[in-house]
C-alpha positions in Angstrom: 4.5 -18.5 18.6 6.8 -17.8 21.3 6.2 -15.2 24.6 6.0 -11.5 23.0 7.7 -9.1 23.8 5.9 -8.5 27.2 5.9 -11.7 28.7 2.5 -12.8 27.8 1.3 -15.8 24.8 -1.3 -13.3 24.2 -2.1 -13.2 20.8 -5.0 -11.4 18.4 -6.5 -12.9 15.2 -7.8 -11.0 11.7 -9.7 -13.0 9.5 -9.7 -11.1 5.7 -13.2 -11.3 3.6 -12.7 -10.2 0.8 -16.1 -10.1 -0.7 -18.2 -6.9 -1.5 -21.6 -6.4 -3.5 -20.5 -3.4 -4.2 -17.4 -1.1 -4.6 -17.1 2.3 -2.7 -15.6 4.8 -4.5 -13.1 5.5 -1.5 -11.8 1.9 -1.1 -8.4 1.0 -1.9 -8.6 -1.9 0.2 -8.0 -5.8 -1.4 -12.0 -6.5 -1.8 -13.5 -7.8 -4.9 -17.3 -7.4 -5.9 -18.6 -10.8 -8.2 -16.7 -13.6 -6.5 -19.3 -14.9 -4.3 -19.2 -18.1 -6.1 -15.6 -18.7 -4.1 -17.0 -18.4 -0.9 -17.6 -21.8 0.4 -14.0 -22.6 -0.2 -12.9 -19.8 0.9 -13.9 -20.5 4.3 -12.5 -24.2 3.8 -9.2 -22.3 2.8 -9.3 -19.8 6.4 -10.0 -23.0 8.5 -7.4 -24.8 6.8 -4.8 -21.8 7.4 -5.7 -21.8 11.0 -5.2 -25.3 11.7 -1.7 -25.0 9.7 -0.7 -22.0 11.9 -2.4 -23.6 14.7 0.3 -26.9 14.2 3.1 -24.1 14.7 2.0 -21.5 17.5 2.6 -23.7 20.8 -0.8 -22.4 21.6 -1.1 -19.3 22.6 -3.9 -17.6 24.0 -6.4 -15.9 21.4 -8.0 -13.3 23.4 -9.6 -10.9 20.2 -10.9 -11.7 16.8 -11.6 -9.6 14.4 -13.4 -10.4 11.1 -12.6 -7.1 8.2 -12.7 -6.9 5.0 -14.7 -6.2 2.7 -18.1 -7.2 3.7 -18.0 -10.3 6.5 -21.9 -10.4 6.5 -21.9 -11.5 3.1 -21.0 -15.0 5.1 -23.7 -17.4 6.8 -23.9 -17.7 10.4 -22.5 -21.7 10.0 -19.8 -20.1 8.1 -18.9 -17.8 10.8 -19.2 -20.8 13.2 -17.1 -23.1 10.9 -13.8 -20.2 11.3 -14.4 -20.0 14.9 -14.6 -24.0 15.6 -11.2 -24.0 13.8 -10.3 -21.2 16.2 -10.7 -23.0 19.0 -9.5 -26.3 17.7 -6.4 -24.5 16.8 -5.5 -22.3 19.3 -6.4 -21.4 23.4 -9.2 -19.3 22.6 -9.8 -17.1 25.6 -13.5 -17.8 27.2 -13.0 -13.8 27.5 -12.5 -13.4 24.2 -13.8 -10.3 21.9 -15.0 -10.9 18.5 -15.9 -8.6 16.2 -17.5 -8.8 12.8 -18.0 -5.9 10.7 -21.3 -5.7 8.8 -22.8 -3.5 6.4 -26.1 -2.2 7.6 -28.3 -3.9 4.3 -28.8 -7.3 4.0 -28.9 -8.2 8.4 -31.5 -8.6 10.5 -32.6 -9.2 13.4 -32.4 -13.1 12.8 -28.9 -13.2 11.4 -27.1 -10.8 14.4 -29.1 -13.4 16.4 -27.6 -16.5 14.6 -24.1 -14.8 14.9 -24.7 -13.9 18.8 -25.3 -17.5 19.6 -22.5 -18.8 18.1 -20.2 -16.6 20.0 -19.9 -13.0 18.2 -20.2 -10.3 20.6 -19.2 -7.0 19.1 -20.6 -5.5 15.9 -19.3 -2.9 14.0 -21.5 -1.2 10.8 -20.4 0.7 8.2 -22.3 3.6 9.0 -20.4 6.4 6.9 -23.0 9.0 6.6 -26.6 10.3 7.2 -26.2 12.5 4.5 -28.2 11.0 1.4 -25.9 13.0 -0.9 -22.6 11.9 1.1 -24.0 8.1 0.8 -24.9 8.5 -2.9 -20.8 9.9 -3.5 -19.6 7.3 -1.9 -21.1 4.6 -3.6 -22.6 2.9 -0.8 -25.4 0.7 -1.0 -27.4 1.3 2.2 -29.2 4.1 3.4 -28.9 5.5 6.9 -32.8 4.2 7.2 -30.7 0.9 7.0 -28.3 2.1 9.2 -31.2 2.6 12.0 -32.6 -0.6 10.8 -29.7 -2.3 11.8 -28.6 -1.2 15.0 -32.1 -1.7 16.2 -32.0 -5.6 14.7 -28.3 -5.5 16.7 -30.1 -4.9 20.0 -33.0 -7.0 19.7 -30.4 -10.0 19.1 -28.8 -9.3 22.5 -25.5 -7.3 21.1 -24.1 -5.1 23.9 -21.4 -4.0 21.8 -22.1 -1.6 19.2 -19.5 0.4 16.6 -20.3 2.4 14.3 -18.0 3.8 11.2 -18.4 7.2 10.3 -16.3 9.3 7.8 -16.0 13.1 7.3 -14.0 15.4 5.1 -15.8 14.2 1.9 -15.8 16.5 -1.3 -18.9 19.2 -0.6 -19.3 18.1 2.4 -20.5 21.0 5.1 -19.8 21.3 8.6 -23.9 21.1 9.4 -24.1 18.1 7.3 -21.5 16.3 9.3 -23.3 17.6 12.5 -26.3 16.4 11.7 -24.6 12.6 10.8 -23.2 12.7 14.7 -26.5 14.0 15.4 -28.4 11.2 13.9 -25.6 8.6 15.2 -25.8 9.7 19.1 -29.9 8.9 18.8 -28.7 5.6 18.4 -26.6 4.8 21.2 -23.8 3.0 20.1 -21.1 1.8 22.5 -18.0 3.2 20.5 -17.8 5.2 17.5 -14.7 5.3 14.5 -14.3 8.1 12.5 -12.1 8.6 9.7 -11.1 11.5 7.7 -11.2 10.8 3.8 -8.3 9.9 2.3 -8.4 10.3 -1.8 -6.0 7.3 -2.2 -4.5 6.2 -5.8 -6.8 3.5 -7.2 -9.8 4.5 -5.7 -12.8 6.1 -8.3 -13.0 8.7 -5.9 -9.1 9.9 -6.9 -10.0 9.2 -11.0 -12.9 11.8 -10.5 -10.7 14.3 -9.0 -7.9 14.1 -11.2 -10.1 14.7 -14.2 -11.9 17.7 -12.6 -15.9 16.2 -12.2 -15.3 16.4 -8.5 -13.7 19.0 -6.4 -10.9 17.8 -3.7 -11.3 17.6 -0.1 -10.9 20.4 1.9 -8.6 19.8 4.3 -8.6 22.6 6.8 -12.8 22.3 6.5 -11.9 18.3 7.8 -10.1 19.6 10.5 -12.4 21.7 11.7 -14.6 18.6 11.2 -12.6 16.4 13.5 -12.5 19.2 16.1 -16.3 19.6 16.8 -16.7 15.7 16.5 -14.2 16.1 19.8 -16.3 17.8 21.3 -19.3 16.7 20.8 -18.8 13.6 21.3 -17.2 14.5 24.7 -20.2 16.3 25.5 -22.3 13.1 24.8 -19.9 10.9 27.1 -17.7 9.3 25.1 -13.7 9.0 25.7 -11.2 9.8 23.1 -8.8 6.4 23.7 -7.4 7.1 20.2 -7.1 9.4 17.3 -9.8 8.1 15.8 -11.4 6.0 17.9 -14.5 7.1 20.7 -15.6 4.9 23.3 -18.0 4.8 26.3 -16.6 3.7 29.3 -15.8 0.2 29.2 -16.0 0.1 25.3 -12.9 0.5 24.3 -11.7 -2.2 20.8 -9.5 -4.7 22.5 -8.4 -6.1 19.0 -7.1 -2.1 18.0 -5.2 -1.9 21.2 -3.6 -4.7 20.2 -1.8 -3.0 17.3 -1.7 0.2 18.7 0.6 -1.0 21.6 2.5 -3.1 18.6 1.2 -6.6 19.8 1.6 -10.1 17.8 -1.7 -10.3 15.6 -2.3 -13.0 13.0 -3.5 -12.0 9.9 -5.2 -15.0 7.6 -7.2 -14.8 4.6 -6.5 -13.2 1.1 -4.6 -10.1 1.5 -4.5 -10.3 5.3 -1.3 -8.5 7.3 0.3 -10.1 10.1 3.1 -9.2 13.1 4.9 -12.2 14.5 6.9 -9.5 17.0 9.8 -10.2 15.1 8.7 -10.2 11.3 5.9 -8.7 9.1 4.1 -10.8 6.4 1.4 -10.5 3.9 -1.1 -13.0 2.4 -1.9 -13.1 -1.2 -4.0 -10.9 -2.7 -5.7 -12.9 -4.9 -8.9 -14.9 -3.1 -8.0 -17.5 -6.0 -4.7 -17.9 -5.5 -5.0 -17.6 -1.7 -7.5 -21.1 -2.0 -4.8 -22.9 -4.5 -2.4 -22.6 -1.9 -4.0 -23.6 0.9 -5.7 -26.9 -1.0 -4.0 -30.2 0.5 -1.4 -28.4 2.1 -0.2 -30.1 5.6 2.8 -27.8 6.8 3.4 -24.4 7.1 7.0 -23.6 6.9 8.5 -21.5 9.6 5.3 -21.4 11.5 4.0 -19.0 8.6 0.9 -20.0 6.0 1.6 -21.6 2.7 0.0 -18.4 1.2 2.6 -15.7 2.6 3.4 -13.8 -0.2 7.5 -14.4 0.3 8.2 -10.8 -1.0 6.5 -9.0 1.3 8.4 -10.8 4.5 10.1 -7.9 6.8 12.1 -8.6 10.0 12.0 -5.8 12.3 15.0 -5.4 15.1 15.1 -4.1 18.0 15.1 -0.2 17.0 12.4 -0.6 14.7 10.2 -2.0 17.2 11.0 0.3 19.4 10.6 3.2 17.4 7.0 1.4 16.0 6.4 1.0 19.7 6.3 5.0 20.1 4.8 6.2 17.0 1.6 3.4 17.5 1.9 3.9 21.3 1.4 7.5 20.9 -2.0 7.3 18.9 -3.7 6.3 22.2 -4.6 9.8 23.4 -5.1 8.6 27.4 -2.8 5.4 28.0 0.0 6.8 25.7 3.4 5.0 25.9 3.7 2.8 29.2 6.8 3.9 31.2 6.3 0.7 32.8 5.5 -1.8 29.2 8.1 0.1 27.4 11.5 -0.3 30.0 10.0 -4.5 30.5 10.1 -4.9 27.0 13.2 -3.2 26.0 15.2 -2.9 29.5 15.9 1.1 29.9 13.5 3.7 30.2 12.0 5.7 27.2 14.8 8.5 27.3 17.0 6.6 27.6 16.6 5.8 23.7 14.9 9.2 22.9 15.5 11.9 25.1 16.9 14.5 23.0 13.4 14.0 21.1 11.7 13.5 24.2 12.5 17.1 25.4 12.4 18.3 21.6 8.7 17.5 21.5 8.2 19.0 24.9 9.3 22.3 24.4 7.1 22.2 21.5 3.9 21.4 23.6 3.1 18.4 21.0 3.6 15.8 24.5 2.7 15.6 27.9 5.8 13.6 30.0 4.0 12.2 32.9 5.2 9.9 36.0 3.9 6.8 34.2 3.2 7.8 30.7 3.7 9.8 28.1 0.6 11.5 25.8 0.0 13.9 23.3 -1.4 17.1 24.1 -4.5 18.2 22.8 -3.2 20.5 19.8 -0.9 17.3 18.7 -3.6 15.4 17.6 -4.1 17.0 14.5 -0.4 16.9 13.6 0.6 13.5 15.1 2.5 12.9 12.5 4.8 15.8 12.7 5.2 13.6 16.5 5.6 10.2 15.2 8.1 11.1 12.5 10.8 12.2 15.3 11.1 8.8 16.1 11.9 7.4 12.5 
């Protein structure tokens, strides 16, 4: 991979496990519940992968990891070791390095976190959700926030300093005091940074078949709102720091790996299903976890520097106006950094009006931004319609 965009050889790394023991009836996502029997060469597929892009990237520095999915504690701690030893075969990986693996809260302990700690994880994030048993129960989830306690405690004991937790809000017959009482029942726990995510009823899920048929009632969206806005605040009061839309941090906890795509960084995706950005083109792996290992079985080159399992339809080059237009709407979702006068006239030689002023002022006027010195924000009352923001720039 050659210098991005920014000078630097910088580069993050998501690693796709696909694997669940159960489906939520929100998810969308490419996760597949009774293929546990592909494991083991699935990771013998991901190290593969990496050592084929690894042939191809001139080495450049890995400084986040992030394992999604799915459900990446349904792997072993030597599995976990066996994708980061190809890592760092591969690749530079920075001695700095963050690496995150999400985990539900059932099935851990204090002895696995402890495994995964000593071979070189150091940032959890759980799957909280909810406290509400009801909430739980809708959305299919097979932990209870006993679990959920359970967990963070077991994260501690093992020497984690680095702590996430995923809530989500705006569920059907949800209340307000029920999603107070979740952030309640998260802050006793001290976690280091918090995501929260409004529900989105997306096509495909069960959640959106139970809808359309009339058993469940749809979210209420103004409710969600109001939801988001006293988690704001709360969470201010409590001493966290709004770095992004969704995304609450103490100081010095902000997700490394997530500012990497919010400032529209190179980030390689591997594994089935997996999404990458080279800086200059946008790929996809297969979906399939099947087809994803057939592909990467005996395979020695990766042609164009991009994995044998690329699904070839989904390759998009981006020019220069796209990035730069990606560069403002992703820029803009971090509410205190914003969009770097001094990153954005490096990487694309003129100043930000100098490509968008008319919307620059446009969005002014409208008090949706802040134009500062050395950055540009949104304002508070933007962040609930950042959309209506980002769009100006499509």
């Amino acid at each position: 991979m050659a210098r991005n965009s920014e000078g630097s050889r910088t580069v993050s790394l998501y690693i796709h496990i696909p694997f669940c023991r159960s489906r939520c009836s929100y998810c969308v996502f490419n996760t597949y519940v009774g293929l546990e029997h592909l494991i083991t060469r699935y990771v013998a597929a991901l190290c593969n992968e990496i050592t084929l892009l690894g042939k191809y990237s001139q080495h450049p520095i890995v400084h986040t990891v992030y394992f999604g999915g799915g459900t990446p504690s349904v792997l072993s701690p030597p599995q976990v070791a066996r994708i980061l030893r190809s890592i760092a075969d591969s690749f530079s990986l920075s001695d700095e390095a963050e690496i995150s693996l999400e985990a539900n809260p059932s099935g851990v302990d204090v002895l696995y976190f402890r495994a995964l700690r000593q071979i070189g994880v150091n940032r959890l994030s759980l799957g909280a959700q909810s406290a509400d048993v009801r909430t739980l129960q809708l959305f299919n989830r097979d932990h209870t926030w006993r679990d959920v306690v359970q967990a963070v405690r077991s994260a501690r004991q093992a020497g984690f300093r680095d702590v996430s937790l995923d809530l989500i809000y705006g569920a059907p017959e949800q209340s307000l005091e029920a999603w107070a009482r979740t952030l309640d029942e998260t802050l006793l726990l001290a976690p280091d940074h918090l995501s929260l995510y409004s529900l989105g009823i997306e096509p495909g899920s069960a959640m959106n078949v139970w809808i359309g048929r009339g058993s469940l009632p749809a979210p209420d969206v103004d409710l969600a709102a109001d939801m988001y806005e006293y988690a704001s605040g709360r969470l201010v009061q409590a001493g966290f720091e709004q770095y992004e839309i969704s995304n609450w941090s103490l100081p010095g906890y902000t997700c490394r790996h997530n500012i990497q795509y919010w400032r529209n960084l190179p980030y390689l995706g591997v594994g089935a299903g997996a999404y990458g950005f080279t800086g200059a083109l946008r790929y996809s792996i297969v979906a399939s976890p099947a087809e994803y290992i057939r592909r990467l079985q005996s395979v020695e080159t990766a042609p164009e520097g991009l994995s044998p399992a690329v699904n070839q339809d989904s390759i998009e080059y981006v020019d220069r106006d796209q990035l730069r237009a990606e560069t403002m709407m992703l820029g803009l979702r971090l509410l205190q950094e914003g969009v770097s006068r001094s990153r954005f006239a490096d990487r694309f030689g003129g100043t930000v009006e100098a490509y968008y002023e008319r919307e620059i002022e446009t969005l002014k006027q409208a008090g949706l931004i802040h134009v500062m010195e050395d950055r540009i924000v949104l304002t508070a009352k933007a962040r609930l319609i950042g959309n209506r923001v980002f769009m100006c720039f499509v």
